[in-house]
ZADRENFI-306126 format. One record per residue (C-alpha): residue in one letter; residue number from 1; x, y, z. Coordinates in nm, 3 decimals, m for minus. Layout:
BEGIN
A | NUM | X | Y | Z
...
//
This chain:
BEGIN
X | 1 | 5.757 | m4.806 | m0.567
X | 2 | 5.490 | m4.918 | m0.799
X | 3 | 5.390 | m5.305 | m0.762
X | 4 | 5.095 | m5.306 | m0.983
X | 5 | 5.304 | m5.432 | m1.289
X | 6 | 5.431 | m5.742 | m1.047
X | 7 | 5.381 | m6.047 | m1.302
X | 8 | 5.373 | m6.402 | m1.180
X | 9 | 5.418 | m6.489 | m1.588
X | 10 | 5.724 | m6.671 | m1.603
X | 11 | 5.973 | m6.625 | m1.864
X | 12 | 5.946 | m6.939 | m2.168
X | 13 | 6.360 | m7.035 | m2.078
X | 14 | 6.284 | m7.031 | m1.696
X | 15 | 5.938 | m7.273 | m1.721
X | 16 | 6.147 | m7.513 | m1.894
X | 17 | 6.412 | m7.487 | m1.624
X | 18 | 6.212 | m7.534 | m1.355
X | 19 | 6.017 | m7.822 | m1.455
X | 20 | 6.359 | m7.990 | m1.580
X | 21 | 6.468 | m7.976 | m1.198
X | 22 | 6.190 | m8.090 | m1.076
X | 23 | 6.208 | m8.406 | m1.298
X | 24 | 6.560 | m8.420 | m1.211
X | 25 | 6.535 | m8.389 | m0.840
X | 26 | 6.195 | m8.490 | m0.802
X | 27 | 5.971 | m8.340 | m0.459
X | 28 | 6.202 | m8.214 | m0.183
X | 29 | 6.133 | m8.129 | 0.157
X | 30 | 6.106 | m7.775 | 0.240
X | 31 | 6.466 | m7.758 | 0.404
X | 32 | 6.413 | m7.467 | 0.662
X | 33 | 6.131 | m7.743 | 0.803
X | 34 | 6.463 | m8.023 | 0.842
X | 35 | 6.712 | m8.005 | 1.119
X | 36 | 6.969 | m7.738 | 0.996
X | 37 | 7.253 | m8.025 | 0.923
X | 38 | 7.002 | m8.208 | 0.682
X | 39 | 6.860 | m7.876 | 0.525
X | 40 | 7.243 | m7.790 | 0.449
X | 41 | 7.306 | m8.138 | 0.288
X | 42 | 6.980 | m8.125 | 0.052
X | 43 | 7.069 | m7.806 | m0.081
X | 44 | 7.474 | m7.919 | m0.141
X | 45 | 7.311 | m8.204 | m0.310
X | 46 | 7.007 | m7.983 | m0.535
X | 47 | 7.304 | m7.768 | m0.646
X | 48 | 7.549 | m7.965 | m0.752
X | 49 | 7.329 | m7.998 | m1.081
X | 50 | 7.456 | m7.635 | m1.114
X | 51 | 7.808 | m7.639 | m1.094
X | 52 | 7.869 | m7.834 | m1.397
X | 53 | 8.061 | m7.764 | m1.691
X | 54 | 8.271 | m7.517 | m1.500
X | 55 | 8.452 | m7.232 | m1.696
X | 56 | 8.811 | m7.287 | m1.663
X | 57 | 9.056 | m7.061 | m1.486
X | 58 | 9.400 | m6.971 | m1.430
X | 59 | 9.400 | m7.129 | m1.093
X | 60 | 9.192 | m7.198 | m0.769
X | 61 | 9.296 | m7.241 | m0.384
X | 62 | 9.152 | m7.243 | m0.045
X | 63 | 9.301 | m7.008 | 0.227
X | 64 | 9.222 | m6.939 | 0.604
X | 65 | 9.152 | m6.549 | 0.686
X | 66 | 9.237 | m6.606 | 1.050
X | 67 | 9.031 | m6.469 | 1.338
X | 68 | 8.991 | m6.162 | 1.484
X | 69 | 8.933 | m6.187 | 1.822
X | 70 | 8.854 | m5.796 | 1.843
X | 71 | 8.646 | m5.802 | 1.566
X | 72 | 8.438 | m6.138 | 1.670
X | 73 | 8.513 | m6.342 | 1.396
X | 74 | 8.641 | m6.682 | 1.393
X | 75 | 8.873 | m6.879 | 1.139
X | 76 | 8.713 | m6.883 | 0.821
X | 77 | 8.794 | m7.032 | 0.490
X | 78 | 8.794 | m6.863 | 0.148
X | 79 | 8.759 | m6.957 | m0.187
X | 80 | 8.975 | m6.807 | m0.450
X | 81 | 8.926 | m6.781 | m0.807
X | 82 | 9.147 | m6.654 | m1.047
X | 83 | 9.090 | m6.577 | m1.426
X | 84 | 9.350 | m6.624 | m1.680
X | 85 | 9.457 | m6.235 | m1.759
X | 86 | 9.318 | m6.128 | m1.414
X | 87 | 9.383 | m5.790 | m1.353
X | 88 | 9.488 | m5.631 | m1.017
X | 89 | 9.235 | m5.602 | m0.764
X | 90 | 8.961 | m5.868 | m0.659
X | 91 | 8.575 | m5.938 | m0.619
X | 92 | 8.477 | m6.022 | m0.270
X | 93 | 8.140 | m6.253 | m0.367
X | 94 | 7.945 | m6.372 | m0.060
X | 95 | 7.694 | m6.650 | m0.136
X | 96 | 7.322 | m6.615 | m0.062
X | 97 | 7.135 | m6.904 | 0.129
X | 98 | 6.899 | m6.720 | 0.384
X | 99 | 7.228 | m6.711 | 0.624
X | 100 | 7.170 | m7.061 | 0.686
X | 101 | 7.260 | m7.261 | 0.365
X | 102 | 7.484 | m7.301 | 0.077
X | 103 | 7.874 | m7.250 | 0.084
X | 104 | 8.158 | m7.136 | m0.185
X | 105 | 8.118 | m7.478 | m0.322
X | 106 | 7.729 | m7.429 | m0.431
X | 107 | 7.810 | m7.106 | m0.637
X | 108 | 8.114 | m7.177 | m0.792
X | 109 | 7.979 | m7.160 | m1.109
X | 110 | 7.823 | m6.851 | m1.050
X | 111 | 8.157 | m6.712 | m0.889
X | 112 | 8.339 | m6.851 | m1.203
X | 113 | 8.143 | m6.642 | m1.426
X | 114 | 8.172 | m6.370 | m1.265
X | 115 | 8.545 | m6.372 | m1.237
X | 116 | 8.551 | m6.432 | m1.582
X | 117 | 8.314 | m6.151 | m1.663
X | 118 | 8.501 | m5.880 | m1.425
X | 119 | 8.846 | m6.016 | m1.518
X | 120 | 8.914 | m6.033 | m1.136
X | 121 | 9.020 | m6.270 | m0.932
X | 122 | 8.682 | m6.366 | m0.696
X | 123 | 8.718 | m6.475 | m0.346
X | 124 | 8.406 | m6.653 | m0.199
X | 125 | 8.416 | m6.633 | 0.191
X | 126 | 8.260 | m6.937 | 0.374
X | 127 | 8.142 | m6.786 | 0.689
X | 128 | 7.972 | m6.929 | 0.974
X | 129 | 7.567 | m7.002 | 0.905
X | 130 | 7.244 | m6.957 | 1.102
X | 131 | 7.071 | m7.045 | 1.352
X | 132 | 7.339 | m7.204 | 1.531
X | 133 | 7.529 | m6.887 | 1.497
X | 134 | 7.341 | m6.622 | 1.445
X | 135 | 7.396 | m6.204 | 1.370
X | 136 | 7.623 | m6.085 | 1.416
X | 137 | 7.883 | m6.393 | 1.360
X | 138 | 7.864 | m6.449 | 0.994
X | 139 | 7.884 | m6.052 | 0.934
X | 140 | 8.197 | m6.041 | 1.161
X | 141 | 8.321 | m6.333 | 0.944
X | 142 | 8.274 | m6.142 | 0.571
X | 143 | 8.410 | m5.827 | 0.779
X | 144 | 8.729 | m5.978 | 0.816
X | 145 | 8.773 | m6.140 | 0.486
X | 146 | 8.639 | m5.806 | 0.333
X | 147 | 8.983 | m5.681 | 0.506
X | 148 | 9.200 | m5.924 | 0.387
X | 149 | 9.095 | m5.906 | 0.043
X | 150 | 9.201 | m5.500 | 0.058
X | 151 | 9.526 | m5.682 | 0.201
X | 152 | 9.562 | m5.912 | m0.074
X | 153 | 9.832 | m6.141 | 0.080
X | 154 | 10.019 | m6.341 | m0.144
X | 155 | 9.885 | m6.666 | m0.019
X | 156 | 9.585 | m6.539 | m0.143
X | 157 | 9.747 | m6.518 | m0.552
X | 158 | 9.589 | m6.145 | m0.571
X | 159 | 9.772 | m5.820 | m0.619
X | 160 | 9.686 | m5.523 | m0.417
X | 161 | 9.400 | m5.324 | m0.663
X | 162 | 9.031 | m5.213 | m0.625
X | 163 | 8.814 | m5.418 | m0.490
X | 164 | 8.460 | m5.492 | m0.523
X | 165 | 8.192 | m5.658 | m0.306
X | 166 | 7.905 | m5.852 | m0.423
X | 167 | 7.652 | m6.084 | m0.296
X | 168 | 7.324 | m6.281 | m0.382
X | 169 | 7.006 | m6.251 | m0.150
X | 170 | 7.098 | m6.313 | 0.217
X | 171 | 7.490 | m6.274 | 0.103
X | 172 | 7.395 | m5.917 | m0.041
X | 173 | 7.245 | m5.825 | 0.259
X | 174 | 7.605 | m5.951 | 0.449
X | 175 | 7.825 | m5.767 | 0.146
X | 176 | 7.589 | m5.454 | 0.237
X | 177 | 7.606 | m5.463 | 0.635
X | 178 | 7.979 | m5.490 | 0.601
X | 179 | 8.072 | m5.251 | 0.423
X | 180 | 7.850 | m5.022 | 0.676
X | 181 | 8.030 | m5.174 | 0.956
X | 182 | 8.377 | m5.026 | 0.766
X | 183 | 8.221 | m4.712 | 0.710
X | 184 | 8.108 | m4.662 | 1.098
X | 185 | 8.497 | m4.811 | 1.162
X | 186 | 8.631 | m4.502 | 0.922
X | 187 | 8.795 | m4.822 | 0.719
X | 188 | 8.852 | m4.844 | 0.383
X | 189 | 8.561 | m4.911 | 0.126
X | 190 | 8.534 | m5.110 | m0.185
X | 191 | 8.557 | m4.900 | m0.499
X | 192 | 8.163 | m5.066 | m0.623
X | 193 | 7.900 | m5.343 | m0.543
X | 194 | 7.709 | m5.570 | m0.670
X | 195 | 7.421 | m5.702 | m0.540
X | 196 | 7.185 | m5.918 | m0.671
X | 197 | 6.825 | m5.964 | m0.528
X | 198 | 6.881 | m5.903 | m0.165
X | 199 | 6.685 | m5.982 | 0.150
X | 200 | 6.741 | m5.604 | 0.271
X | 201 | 6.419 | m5.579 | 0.559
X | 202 | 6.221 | m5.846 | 0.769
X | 203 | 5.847 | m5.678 | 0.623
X | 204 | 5.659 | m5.978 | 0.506
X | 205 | 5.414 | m5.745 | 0.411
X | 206 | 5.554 | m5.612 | 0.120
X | 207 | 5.414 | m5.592 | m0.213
X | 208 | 5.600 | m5.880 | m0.365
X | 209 | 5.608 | m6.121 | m0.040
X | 210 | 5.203 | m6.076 | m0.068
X | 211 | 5.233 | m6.161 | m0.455
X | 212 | 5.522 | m6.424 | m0.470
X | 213 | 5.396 | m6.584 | m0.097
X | 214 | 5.391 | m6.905 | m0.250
X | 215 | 5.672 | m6.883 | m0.482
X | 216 | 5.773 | m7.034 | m0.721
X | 217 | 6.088 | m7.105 | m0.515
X | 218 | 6.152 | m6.856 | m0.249
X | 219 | 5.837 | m6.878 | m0.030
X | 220 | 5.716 | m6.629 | 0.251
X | 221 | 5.761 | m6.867 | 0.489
X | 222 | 6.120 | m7.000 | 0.392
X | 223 | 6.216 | m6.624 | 0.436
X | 224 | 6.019 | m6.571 | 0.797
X | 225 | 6.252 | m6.911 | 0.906
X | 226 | 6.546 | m6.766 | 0.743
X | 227 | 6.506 | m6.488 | 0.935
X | 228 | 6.419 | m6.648 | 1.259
X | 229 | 6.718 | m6.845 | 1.238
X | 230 | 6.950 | m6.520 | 1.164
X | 231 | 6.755 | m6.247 | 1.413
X | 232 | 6.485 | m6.367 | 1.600
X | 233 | 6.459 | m6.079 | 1.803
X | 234 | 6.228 | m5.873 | 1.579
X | 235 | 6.348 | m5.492 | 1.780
X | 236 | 6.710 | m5.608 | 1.656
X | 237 | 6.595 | m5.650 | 1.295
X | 238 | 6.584 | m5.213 | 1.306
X | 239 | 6.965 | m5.267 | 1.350
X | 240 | 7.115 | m5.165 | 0.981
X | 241 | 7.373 | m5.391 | 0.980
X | 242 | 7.083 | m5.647 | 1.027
X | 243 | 6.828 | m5.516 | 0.787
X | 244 | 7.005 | m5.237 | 0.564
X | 245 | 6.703 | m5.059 | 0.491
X | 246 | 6.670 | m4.932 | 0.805
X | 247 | 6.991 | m4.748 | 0.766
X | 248 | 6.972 | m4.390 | 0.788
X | 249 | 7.005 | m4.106 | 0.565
X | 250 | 7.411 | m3.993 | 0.568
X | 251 | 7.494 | m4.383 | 0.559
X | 252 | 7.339 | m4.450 | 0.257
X | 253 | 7.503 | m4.115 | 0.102
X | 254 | 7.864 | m4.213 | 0.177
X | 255 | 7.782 | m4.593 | 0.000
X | 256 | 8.049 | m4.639 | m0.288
X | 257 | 7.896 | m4.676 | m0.602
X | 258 | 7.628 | m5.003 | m0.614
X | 259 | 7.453 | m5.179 | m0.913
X | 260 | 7.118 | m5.347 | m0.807
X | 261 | 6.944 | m5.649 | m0.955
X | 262 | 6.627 | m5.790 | m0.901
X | 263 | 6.432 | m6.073 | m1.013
X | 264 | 6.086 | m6.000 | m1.168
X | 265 | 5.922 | m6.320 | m0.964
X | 266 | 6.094 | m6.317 | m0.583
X | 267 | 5.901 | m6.204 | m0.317
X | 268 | 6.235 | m6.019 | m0.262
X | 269 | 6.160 | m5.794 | m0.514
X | 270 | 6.066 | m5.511 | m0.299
X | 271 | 6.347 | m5.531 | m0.058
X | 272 | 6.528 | m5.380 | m0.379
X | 273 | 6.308 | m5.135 | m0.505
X | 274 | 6.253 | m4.988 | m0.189
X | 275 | 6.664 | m4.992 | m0.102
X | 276 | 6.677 | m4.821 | m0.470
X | 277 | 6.416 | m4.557 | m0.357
X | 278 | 6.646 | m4.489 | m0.043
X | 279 | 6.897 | m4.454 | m0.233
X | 280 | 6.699 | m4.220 | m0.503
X | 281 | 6.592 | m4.050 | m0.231
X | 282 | 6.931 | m3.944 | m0.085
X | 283 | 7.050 | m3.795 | m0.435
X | 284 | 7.182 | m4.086 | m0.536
X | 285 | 7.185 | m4.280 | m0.895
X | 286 | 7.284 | m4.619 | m0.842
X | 287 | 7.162 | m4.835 | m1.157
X | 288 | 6.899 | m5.093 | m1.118
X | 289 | 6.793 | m5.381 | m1.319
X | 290 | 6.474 | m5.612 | m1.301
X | 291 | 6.477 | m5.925 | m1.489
X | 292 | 6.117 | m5.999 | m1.590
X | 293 | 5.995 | m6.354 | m1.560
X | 294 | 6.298 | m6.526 | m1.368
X | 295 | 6.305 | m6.629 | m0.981
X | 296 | 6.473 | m6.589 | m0.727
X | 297 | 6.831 | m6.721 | m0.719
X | 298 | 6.847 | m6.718 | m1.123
X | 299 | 7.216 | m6.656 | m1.124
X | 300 | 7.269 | m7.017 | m1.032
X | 301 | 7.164 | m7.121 | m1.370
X | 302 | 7.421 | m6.969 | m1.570
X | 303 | 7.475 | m7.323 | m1.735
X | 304 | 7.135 | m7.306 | m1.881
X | 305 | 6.929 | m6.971 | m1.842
X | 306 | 7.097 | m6.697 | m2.111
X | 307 | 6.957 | m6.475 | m1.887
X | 308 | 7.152 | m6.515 | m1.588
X | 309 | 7.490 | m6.532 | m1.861
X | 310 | 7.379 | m6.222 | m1.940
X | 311 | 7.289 | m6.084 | m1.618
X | 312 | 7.664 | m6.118 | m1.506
X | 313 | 7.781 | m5.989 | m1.836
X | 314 | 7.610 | m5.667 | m1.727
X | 315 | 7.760 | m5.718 | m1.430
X | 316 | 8.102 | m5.730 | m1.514
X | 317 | 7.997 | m5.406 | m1.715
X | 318 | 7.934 | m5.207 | m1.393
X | 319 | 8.209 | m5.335 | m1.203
X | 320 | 8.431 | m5.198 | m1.502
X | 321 | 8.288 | m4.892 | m1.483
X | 322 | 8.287 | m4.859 | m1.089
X | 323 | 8.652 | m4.926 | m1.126
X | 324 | 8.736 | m4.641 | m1.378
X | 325 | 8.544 | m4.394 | m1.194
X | 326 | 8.742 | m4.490 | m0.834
//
């Protein structure tokens, strides 16, 4: 991994964006320095300017995937999505948030465009958030609902097809770490996943937390609390299913098919190109994508950055293809 072309220059559309919101919105708080509750409700409130103009769809519901005592999860709700002309099969989507906020509510647009883009139905699990429970409850949460969307119930509206995962930051890392824990259970796998700048390691030393420590957005030390709140024992963070890039070798062989996208300005950007060199590194050739000049959590813009429209067009792209080839 080479860092040296790391650019802080931000991309014409995405200066614009960001000093719309903070005209909009005005100076917030740092939310992982509020009590958990109040960190949850200012970022419901700072996203809601995202989730307008929603793309419509055939239908949407709520269900409960119910818990699984043996598995450790609890009762947890899910949001599905349908497109008109949906096809068979579903995207399991889990939302980012530093496993501590955000919910299926804050990236329903996102969701939306992506069901629209993969012409699958998308089911958005809302699983149980950091630090007041930590690893491994919401993993065991996305675990189950990763097994009921392979079970595609009718209450859920989805027929019985290939399935995909896919998650943003902290919810890639969860989309990632489950399907590991299936793999290790000799359970089925998705056919593909997406995942979209994810918080894959706890180094805060990498090349793009030392150049992006300050943001914009993401900071260093919003990921260190993040991360504190999810694992604070640092010996458990060399637990895969905590921080996949410490899986090893034959793991990361027997991965279905993955398509990896990074933001050029996220001091998450190494997590992925060091996952991608694991991956390289095993034989593999999983695609991977860096958006120059956009931050972190760009996909929540699709009403107003092109880019992230197009990001999920590309997206829908590869999930195509990862379904042909299963």
């Amino acid at each position: 991994m080479n860092g040296a072309g790391f650019s802080n220059e931000l991309s014409a559309e995405m200066r614009a964006l960001l000093l719309r919101v903070e005209e909009e919105l005005g100076p917030l708080p740092d939310p992982t320095l509020l009590p958990p509750e109040e960190g949850r409700a200012q970022s419901e409130r700072s996203n809601q300017r995202n989730n307008v103009n929603l793309p419509p769809l055939a239908r949407t519901r709520n269900i409960i995937v119910a818990a699984n005592t043996e598995l450790g999860s609890q009762d947890c709700r899910m949001r599905v999505l349908v497109p008109h002309d949906a096809g068979a099969g579903a995207v399991l989507f889990v939302h980012g948030g530093g496993f501590a906020f955000c919910s299926p509510e804050t990236h329903e647009r996102c969701a939306r465009v992506l069901a629209n883009e993969t012409a699958l139905p998308v089911l958005v699990p809302d699983y149980r958030l950091a630090p007041e429970h930590p690893f491994p409850a919401g993993l065991h949460d996305v675990v189950a609902c990763l097994r009921a969307a392979f079970a595609a119930t009718a209450e859920a509206g989805v027929s019985t097809g290939p399935l995909i995962i896919a998650g943003d930051s902290a919810g890639a890392n969860l989309a990632l770490a489950a399907v590991m824990h299936e793999e290790r259970a000799g359970r089925s796998l998705p056919s593909g996943m997406l995942l979209f700048y994810g918080a894959f390691g706890a180094d805060f030393t990498t090349e793009s937390y030392g150049q992006f420590a300050e943001g914009p957005g993401l900071t260093r030390g919003k990921m260190q609390r993040y991360w504190n709140w999810y694992c604070a024992d640092e010996d458990a963070r060399r637990n895969p299913l905590v921080a996949p890039l410490h899986a090893d070798d034959p793991i990361l062989r027997a991965l279905p098919p993955l398509y990896l996208l990074a933001a050029g300005v996220d001091p998450l950007l190494s997590d992925t190109l060091l996952f991608a060199d694991r991956l390289k590194a095993v034989g593999r050739n999983d695609p991977l994508t860096v958006l120059p000049g956009v931050t972190h959590g760009f996909l929540q813009n699709t009403n107003e950055l092109a880019a992230a429209r197009e990001a999920l067009v590309a997206a829908g792209e590869a999930a195509r293809g990862m379904i042909r080839g299963s």
